[in-house]
N, C-alpha and C positions, 0 to 999 in steps of 0.2 A: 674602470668604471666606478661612479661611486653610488656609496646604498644611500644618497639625499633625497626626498620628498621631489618627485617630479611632480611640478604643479602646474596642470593644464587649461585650468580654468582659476584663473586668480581670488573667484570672490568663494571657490570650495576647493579650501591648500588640505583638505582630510578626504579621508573615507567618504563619498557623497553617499555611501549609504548607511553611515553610522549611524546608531541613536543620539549624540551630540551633534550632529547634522541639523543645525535648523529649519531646515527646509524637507525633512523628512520625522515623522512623524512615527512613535512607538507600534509597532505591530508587536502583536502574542504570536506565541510558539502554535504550528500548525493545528487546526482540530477537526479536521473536517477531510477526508481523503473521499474523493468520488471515482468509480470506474465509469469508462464512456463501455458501454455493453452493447451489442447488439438489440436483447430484449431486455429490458428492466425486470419486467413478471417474472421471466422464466428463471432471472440469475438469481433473484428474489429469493425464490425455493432453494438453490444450491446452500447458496450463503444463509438462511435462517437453518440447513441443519447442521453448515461447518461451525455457525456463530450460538448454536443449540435456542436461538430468539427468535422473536420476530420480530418484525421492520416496523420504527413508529409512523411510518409513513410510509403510504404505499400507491402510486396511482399508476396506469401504465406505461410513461414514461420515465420516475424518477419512485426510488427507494431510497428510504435511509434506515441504520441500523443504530443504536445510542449502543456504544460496544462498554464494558466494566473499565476500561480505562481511561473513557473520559473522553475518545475519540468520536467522532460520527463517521462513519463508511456508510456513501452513497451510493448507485448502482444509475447512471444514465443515461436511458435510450442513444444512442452514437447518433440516428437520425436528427434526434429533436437538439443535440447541442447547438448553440451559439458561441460565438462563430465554432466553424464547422471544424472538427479535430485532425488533424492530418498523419496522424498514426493511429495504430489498434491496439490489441494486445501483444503485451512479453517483452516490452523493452523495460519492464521494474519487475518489485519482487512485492509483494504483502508477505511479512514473515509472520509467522505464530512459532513463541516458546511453548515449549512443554515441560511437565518437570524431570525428565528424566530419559536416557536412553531405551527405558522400556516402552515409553508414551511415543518417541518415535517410531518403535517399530509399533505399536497398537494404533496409532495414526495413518500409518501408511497400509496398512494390512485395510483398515476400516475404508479408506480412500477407494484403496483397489477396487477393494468389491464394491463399494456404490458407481463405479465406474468412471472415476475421475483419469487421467491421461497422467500417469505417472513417466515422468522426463529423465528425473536422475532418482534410481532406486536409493535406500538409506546405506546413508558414503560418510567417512567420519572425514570430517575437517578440519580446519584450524580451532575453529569457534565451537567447534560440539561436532555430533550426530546429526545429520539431515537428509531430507529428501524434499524434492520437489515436484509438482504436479502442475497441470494446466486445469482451470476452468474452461468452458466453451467458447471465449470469446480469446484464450490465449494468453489470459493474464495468468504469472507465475505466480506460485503457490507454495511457499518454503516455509516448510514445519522443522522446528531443530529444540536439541538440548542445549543450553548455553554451557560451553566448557567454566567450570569454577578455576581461576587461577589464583 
């Protein structure tokens, strides 16, 4: 078999999703991560004391959070999406670094007792120290040291 350009469409012999694709047009890197939640309000509260902020937007169907990294994490209503989502929570992860193997165990100790659903107690693995927890609606929650290599 040879490794030649299988070319299926004659008038796009590349990547039809390059950026040198002229019929596709530059997008930026992600900035905007939203959870479909059960209630907006309620997860609202969760996430403004994981994220120690509060949401620059808040009404009862949608939240948003301006997080230090530049990212926006939304929170909304699963009712009010268009089109309507066809999965829930825990098939991803939102990860948070910490700086150190102490912060994970001070993270998950602090978790516990606010009463979040801790999944996988703190377990050392390839990439650091981690644990992970559920939110109410299912969505994972993995706090880790990044191993220095």
């Amino acid at each position: 078999m040879s490794n030649s350009l299988v070319v299926r469409n004659p008038r796009v012999a590349t990547n039809p999703f390059a950026a040198s694709n002229p019929l596709v047009g530059r997008i930026g890197d992600p900035n905007f991560i939203i959870l479909y939640v059960r209630d907006a309000s309620e997860s609202a509260a969760l996430y403004a004391d994981l994220f120690g902020k509060q949401p620059i937007m808040s009404t009862a169907e949608f939240c948003a959070f301006h997080l230090d990294s530049g990212v926006t994490f939304g929170l909304w209503t699963r009712s009010d999406v268009e089109p309507a989502p066809a999965t829930h929570g825990g098939g991803s992860e939102i990860c948070f670094p910490v700086s150190d193997d102490a912060a994970v165990r001070a993270t998950h100790k602090a978790w516990s007792w606010n009463g979040l659903k801790i999944v996988q107690e703190p377990t050392e693995m390839d990439f650091g120290l981690t644990f992970v927890a559920l939110d109410s609606d299912g969505h994972r929650l993995r706090v880790y040291a990044p191993r220095m290599s």
